[in-house]
N, C-alpha and C positions, 0 to 999 in steps of 0.2 A: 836670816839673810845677811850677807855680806854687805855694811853701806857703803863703804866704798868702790865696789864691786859694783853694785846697781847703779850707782851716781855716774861713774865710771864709764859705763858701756851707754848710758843715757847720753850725757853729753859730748863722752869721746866721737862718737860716733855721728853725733849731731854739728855741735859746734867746732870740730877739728881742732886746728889751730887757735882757736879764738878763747880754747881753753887758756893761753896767755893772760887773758884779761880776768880776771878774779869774778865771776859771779858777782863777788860780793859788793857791793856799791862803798867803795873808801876813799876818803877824805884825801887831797894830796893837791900838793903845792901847783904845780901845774897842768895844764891843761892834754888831752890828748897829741899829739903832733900827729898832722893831718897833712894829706896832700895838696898843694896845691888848690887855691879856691875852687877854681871856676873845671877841675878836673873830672872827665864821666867815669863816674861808678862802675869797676868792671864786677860782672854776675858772674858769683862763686869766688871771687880773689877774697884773700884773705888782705886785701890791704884797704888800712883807713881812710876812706877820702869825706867830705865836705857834700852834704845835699842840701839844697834850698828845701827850708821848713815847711814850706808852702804845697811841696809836691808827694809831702808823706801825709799815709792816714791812717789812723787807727784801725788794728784789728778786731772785727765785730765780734769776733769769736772769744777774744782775750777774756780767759777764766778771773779777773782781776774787775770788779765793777765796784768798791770801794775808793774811792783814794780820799784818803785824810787832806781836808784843805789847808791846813798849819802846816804841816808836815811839806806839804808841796811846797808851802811861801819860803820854806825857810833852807828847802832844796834851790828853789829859783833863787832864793838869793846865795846859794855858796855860787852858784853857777854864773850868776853875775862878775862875782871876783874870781874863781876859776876857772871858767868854763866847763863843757861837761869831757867829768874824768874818764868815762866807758861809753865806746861806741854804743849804738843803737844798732839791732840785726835787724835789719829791711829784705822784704823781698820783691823783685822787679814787677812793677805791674800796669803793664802796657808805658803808657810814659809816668804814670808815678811808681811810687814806695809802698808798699803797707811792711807797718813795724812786725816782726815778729816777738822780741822781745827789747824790750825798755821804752816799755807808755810812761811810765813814770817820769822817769827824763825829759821825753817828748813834751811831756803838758808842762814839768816845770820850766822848760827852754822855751815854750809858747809865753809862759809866764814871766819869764825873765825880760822877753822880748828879743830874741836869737833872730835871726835870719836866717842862720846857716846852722846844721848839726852837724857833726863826724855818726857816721854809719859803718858799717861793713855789709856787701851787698851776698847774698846766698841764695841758691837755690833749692829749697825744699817743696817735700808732698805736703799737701794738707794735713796728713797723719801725724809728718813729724813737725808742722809749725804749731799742732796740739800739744806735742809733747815737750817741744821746746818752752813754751808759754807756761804752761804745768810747771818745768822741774827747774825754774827759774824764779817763779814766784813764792813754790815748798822752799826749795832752799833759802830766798831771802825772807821765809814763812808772810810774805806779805796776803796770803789768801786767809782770809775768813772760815771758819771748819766748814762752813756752808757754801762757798764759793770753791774751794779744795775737792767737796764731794758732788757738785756738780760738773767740776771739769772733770773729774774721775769717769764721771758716769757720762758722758758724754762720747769721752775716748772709747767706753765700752761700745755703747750704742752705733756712734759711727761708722768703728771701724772693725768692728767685731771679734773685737781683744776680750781674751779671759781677763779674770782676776789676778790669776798668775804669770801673767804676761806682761800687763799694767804696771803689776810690782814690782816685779823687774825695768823695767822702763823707767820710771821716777824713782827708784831705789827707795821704796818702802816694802816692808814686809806685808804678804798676804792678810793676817789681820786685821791689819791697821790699817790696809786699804777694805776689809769688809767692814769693820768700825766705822770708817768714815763716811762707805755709802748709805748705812742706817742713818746715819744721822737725817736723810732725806724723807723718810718714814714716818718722822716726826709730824705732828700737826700748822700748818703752815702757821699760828701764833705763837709757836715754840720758835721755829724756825725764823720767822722776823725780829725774833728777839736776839737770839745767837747772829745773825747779820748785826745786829746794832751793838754787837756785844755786850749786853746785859744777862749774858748769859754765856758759858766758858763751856768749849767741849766735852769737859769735865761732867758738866751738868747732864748736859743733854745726853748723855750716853750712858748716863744712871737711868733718866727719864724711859730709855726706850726701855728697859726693863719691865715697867709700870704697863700693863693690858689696856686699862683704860686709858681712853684720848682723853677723855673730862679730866681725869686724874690727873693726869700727863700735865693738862693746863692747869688744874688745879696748884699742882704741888711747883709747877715753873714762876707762878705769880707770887709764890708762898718765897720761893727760893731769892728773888727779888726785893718785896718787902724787908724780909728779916734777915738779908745779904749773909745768908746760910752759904758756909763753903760745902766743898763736893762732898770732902767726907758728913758731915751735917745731914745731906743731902742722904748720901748713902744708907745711916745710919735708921734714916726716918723711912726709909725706902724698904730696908730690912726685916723692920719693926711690922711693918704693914704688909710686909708680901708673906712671912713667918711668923705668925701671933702665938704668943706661949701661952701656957696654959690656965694664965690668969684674964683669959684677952676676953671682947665681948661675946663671942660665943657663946662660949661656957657659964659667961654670964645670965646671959638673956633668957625670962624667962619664958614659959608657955604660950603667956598672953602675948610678951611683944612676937614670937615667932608667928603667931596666927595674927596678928598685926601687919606683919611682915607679908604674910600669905595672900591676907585681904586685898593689901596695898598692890601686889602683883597679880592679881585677878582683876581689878578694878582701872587699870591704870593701861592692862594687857602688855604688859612691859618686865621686865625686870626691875626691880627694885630690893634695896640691898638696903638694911638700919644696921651702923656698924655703933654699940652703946650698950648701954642696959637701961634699965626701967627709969634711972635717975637722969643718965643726960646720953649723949650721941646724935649721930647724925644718919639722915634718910638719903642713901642715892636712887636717883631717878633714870631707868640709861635713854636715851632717846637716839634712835639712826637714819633719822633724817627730817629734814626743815616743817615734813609735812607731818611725821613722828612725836614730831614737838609742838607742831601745832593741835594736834589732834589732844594732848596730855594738857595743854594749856586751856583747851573748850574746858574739860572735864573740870579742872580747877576750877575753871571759873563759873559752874551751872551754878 
């Protein structure tokens, strides 16, 4: 896919004119020039005016539930000595505002202590303040791969957009937008870790690979401790989903496989000894709370 073609028809088509203003959040000497203070916001103009901070509010929907507190302080404070360099997109809401896009700003202006922001006031559907939110956040990549594939799947959900319509929309390729919804697949202790970032896209989408959940955590705790990169990752991922022909199979002999046999008659479970007769390891699979409790009596007669 064409990115600038997708970005293109995303935001041309969304933001208009406001394409002037860079996405990009940059640094610069002065402040926006803004209309008149005390001037009302006209809905749909493309011109910057001034709203009391007091009477905008956060969108609940905003794909973005991160925000770095350092990073804020140290926005509040350029905006101290500049003011803020890019409107905020609001949209009219009864007598207040909800931000469409630049929460960021908003909190570090709360932060700074502003009383007043520059806004630009628009009129969009719910659809498109999803998608605005979305391809505002990918571009300045301030979303989390798990916050990314939640607003993905969301836009699906809601509004009843293919895959291929989506990517078109935020100008990514179909892929990398099904890449991104798997990521959701994952076991919610993978998945709070990629939120905290101790764990990189990278990883996690080696991970979905891996059949087993256990495994999944198993080898994500692994990948942590011994700050394994992805290739690391891959490699060991490889190893184990492809065992050559030296691997414990082959090894193992009669007795541990009627060992093996025992163990999954006795247990009424699967159970997996990946080793030979010197060392290895016994998995146990269990599929649910009570699954496990029932394996744990046994253990313990």
């Amino acid at each position: 896919m064409n990115m600038k073609r997708g970005l293109g028809r995303g935001l041309g088509s969304l933001f208009g004119e406001y394409e002037k203003y860079d996405i990009e959040e940059k640094k610069a000497d002065s402040p926006v020039e803004t209309n008149k203070q005390d001037a009302e916001p006209i809905e749909g103009a493309e011109t910057v005016v001034e709203v009391d901070i007091g009477l905008i509010d956060r969108n609940e929907n905003q794909p973005r539930k991160n925000f770095d507190e350092k990073a804020l302080k140290e926005l509040a404070q350029s905006i101290k000595v500049h003011g803020i360099i890019q409107p905020l997109i609001v949209q009219k809401n009864g007598s207040r505002y909800q931000i469409i896009a630049g929460e960021r700003r908003f909190r570090a202006a709360r932060m700074a202590g502003l009383k007043k922001v520059p806004v630009i006031v628009k009129n969009y559907t719910a659809e498109q303040i999803s998608e605005v939110s979305i391809i505002e956040n990918l571009q300045r990549e301030d979303l989390n791969p798990i916050e990314a594939a939640r607003a993905i799947s969301n836009l699906i959900k809601n509004y009843g957009l293919t895959q291929d319509v989506v990517a078109d929309k935020i100008g990514k390729s179909r892929p990398a937008v099904t890449n991104t919804l798997r990521l959701l697949t994952l076991p919610e202790e993978i998945i709070a870790l990629i939120e905290q970032g101790k764990l990189s896209a990278g990883h996690a989408r080696t991970l979905i690979t891996i059949e087993s959940k256990e495994q999944q955590i198993e080898l994500a705790n692994m990948v942590i401790a011994k700050k394994m990169s992805v290739r690391d990752l891959e490699l060991l991922v490889r190893k184990l989903s492809k065992p050559g022909k030296s691997t414990k199979k082959e090894q193992q002999s009669l007795e541990l496989k009627d060992f093996a046999n025992n163990l999954n008659r006795i247990f009424a479970t699967k159970v997996s000894i990946i080793g030979n007769d010197k060392k290895g390891r016994i998995y146990i699979d269990y599929y649910s709370p009570e699954d496990l409790d029932r394996i744990y009596s046994i253990i313990n007669k």
